[in-house]
ROKE-907632 format. One line per field, with one value per residue (C-alpha): x, y, z. Coordinates in Angstrom, 3 decimals, always signed. Layout:
<torpas>
px <- X, ... $
py <- Y, ... $
pz <- Z, ... $
</torpas>
This chain:
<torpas>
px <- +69.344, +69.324, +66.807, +65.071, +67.446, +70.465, +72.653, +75.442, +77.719, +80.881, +83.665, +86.239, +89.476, +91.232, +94.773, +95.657, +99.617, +101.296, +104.497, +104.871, +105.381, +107.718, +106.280, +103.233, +102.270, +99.091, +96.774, +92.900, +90.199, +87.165, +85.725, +82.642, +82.277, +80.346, +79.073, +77.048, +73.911, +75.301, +75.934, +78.537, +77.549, +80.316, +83.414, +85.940, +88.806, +90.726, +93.179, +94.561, +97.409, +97.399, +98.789, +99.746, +97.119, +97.151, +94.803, +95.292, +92.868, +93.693, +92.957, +89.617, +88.549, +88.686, +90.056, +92.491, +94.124, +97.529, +98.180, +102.445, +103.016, +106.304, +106.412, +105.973, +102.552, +101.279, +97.735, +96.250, +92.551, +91.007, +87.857, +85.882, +82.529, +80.236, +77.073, +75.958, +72.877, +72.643, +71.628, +68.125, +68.233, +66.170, +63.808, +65.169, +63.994, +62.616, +65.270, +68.459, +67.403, +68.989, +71.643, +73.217, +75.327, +76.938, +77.650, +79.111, +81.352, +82.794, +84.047, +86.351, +89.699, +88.325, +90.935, +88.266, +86.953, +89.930, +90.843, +87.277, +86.968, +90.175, +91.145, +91.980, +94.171, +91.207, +88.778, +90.212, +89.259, +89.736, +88.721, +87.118, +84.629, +83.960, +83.002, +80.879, +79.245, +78.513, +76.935, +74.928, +74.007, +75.132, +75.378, +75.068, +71.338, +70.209, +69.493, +72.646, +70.209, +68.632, +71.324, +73.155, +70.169, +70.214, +73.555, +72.764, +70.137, +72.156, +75.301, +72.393, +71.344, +74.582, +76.298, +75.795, +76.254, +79.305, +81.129, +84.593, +84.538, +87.132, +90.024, +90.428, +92.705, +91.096, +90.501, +87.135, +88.109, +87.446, +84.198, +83.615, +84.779, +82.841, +80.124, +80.574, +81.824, +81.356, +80.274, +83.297, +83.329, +80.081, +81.453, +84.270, +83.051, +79.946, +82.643, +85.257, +81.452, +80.637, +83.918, +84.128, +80.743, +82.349, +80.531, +82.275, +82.212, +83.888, +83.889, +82.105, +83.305, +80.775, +77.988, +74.480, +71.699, +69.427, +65.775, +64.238, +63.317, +62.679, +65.282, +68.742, +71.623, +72.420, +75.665, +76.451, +79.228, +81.817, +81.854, +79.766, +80.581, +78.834, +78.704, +78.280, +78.384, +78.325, +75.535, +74.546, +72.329, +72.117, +75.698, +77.030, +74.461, +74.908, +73.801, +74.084, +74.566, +74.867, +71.364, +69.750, +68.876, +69.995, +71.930, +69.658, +69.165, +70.335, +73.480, +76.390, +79.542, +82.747, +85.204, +85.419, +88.362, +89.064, +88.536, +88.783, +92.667, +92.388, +90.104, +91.034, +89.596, +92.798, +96.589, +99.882, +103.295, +104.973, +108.097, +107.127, +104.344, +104.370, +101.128, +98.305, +94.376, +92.149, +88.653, +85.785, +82.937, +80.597, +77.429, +74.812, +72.385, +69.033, +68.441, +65.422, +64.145, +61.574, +61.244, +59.841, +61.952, +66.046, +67.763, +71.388, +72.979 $
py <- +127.644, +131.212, +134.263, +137.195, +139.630, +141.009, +143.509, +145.735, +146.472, +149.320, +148.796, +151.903, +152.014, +155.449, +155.844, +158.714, +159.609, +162.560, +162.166, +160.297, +156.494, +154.984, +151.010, +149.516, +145.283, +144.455, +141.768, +142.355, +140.086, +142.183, +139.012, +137.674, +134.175, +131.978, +129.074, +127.754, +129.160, +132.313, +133.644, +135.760, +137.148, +139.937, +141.232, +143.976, +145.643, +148.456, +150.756, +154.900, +154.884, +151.903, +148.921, +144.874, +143.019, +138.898, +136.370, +133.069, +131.092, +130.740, +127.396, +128.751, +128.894, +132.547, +134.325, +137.268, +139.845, +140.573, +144.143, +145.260, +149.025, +150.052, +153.653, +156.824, +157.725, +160.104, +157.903, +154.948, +154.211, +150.640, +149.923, +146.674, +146.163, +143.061, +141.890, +139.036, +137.180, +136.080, +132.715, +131.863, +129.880, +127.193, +126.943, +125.717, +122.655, +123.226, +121.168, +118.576, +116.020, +114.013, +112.640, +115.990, +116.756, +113.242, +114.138, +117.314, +116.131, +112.858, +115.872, +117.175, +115.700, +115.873, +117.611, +119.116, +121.156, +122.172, +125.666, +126.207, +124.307, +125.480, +129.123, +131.586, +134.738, +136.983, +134.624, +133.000, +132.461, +134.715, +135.060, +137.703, +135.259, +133.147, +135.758, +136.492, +133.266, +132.696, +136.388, +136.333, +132.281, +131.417, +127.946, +124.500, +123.967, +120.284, +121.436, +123.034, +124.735, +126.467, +127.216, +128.811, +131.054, +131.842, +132.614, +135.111, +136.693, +136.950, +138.682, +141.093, +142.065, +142.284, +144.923, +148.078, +148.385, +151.590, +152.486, +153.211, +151.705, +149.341, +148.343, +145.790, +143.843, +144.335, +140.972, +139.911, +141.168, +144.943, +144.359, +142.469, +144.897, +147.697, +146.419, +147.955, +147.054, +146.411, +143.255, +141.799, +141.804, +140.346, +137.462, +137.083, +136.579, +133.872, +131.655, +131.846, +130.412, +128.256, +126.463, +126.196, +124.288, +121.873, +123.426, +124.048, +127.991, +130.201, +134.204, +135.922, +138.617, +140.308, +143.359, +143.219, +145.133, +147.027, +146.299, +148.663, +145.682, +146.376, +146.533, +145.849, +147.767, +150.296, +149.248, +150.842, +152.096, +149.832, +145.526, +143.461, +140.262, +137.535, +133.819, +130.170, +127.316, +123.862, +121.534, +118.382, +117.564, +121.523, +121.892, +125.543, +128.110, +131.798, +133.823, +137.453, +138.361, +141.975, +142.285, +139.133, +137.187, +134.549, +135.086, +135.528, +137.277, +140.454, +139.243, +138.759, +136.758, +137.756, +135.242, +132.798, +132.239, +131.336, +135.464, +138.875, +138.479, +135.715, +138.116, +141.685, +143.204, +145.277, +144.631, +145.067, +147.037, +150.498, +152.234, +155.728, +157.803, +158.655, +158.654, +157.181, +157.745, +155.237, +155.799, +153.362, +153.995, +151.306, +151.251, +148.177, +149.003, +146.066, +145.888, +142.880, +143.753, +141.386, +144.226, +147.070, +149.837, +149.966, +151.175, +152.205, +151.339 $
pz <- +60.422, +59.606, +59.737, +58.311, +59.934, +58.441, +59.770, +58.317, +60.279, +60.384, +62.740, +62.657, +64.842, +64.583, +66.660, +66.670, +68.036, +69.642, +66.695, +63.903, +64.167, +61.777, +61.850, +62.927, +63.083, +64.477, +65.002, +64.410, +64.998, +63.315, +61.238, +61.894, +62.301, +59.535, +61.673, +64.682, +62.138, +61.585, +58.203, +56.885, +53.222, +52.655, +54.571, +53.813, +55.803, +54.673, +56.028, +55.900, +54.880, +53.347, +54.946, +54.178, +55.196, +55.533, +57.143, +59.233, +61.445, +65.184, +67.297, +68.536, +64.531, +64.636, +61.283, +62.288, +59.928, +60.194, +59.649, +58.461, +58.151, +57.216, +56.696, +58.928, +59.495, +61.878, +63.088, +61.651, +60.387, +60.142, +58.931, +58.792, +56.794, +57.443, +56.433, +58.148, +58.942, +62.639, +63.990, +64.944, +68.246, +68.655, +71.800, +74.888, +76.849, +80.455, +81.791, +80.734, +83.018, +85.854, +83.606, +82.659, +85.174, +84.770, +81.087, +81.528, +84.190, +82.055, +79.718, +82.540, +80.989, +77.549, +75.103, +73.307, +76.371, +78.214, +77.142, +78.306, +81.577, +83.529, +84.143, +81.698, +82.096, +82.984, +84.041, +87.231, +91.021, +93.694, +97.495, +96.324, +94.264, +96.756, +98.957, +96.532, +95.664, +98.941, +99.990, +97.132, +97.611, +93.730, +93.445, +91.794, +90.531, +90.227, +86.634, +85.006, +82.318, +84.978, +87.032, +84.272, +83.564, +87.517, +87.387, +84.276, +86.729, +89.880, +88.259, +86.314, +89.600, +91.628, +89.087, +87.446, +83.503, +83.874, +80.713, +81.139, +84.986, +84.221, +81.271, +78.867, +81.022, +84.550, +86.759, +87.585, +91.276, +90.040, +89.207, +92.402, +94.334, +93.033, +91.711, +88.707, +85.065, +81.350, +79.523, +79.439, +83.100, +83.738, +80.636, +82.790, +86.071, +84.433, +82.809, +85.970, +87.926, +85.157, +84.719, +88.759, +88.283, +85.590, +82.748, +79.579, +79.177, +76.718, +76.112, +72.660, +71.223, +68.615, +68.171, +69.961, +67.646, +70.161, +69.881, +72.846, +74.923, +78.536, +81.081, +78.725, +79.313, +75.910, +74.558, +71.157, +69.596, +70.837, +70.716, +72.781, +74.581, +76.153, +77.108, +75.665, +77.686, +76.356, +77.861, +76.543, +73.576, +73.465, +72.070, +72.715, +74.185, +74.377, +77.856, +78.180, +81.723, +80.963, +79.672, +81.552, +78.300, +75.985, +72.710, +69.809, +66.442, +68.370, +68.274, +66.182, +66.882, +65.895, +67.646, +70.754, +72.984, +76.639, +77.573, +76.306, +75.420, +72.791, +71.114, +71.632, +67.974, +68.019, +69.693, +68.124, +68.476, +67.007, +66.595, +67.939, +68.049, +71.577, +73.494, +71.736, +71.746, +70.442, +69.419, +67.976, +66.053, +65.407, +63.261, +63.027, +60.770, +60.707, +56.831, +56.655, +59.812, +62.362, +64.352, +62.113, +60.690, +60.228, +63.206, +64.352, +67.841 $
</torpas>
């Protein structure tokens, strides 16, 4: 089912390098995703200087672009435009009842679950997460509904929303050591929890639209990322750890994969150019909007 709300939405990666590079392939995953109830009405991706461009699916569903460049170019521009309309979730339940648990564990050697049940690259155990689950008493909930949304509360109160406090390929053992991190960490460290508990889990990459509801982080100009889970009769159910809610019509989804690295909106390889700086600009503007008038974040 779909919604009232669309958003347009601007995505622009400029690398800039300290010389001239002479060839350039990349991989970019900067499509939105047209299921689950969300709609994708228009998408465009262009390129200074101009570049090939080619599309393929991955095994998560996810359509990436394949970008050649074969010609010296001092810095590289991509752009991607998307309108899309987002998913309207349905209401909850209070709880799954006594059989869920039971269910979710009979999936445990399912093919269809196990990217998202055993560890990933980024989203793996450490001493330093148990030390953590047991300081901060996460565990198990007779319910795994509500211990999922306990979970989302517990990691919303044990960190602090920093920009810049770690990378795109830090372990979840930065963040637990500091207490501080992005939304990918507090993605990564749910699923590693998640997964431990049995519970299908998988990371989101994608945009959040900010409304100006209390007590959520501000994250704008760069991607978002967040959490769905798979519990039964439910089917796949988006938390948001960094800003202590579920997904909704805030939210758009770009791709799924077992972490941040099967989704990374940008990664590829050059011949030259020397150091590089990278910097994203990214617009989401509400068009038919539930919440009163347009808005950028």
């Amino acid at each position: 089912m779909t919604g009232t709300v669309r958003y347009e939405i601007e995505h622009v990666s400029r690398y800039r390098y300290a010389f001239p590079a002479r060839e350039c392939v990349m991989l970019l995953c900067l499509k939105p995703r047209s299921d689950g109830g969300q709609r994708l009405r228009d998408f465009r991706i262009e390129t200074s200087p101009p570049a090939s461009l080619t599309s393929e699916t991955d095994c998560f569903g996810n359509v990436r672009h394949v970008l050649y460049l074969h010609r010296e170019h001092d810095g590289l521009e991509i752009s991607a435009r998307s309108t899309v309309e987002p998913a309207v979730p349905d209401p909850l339940p209070g709880s799954l009842g006594a059989h869920a648990w039971r269910e979710i564990l009979s999936w445990g050697e399912s093919a269809d679950y196990w990217d998202f049940t055993r560890p990933s690259a980024l989203a793996r155990p450490s001493a330093l997460l148990d030390e953590f689950v047991s300081r901060t008493g996460i565990e198990r909930a007779d319910d795994p509904l509500e211990g999922l949304l306990r979970l989302s509360r517990r990691l919303y109160r044990s960190f602090s929303y920093v920009p810049g406090s770690t990378s795109a390929a830090s372990p979840i053992d930065d963040i637990l050591q500091s207490g501080r991190g992005v939304c990918q960490d507090y993605a990564h460290v749910m699923i590693t929890v998640a997964r431990s508990w049995g519970i299908p889990s998988r990371y989101v990459s994608g945009y959040l639209s900010e409304t100006g509801r209390p007590g959520e982080q501000a994250v704008g100009n760069a991607t978002h990322a967040w959490v769905e889970c798979r519990l039964p009769e439910l089917g796949w159910i988006g938390f948001d750890p960094t800003n202590v809610s579920l997904v909704d019509q805030r939210h758009v989804r770009i791709a799924v994969g077992r972490d941040y690295k099967d989704v990374s909106p940008t990664q590829g390889v050059r011949q030259g150019g020397g150091d590089t700086n990278l910097e994203v600009d990214v617009q989401v503007i509400q068009k038919d909007a539930l919440y009163g008038r347009p808005h950028h974040s």
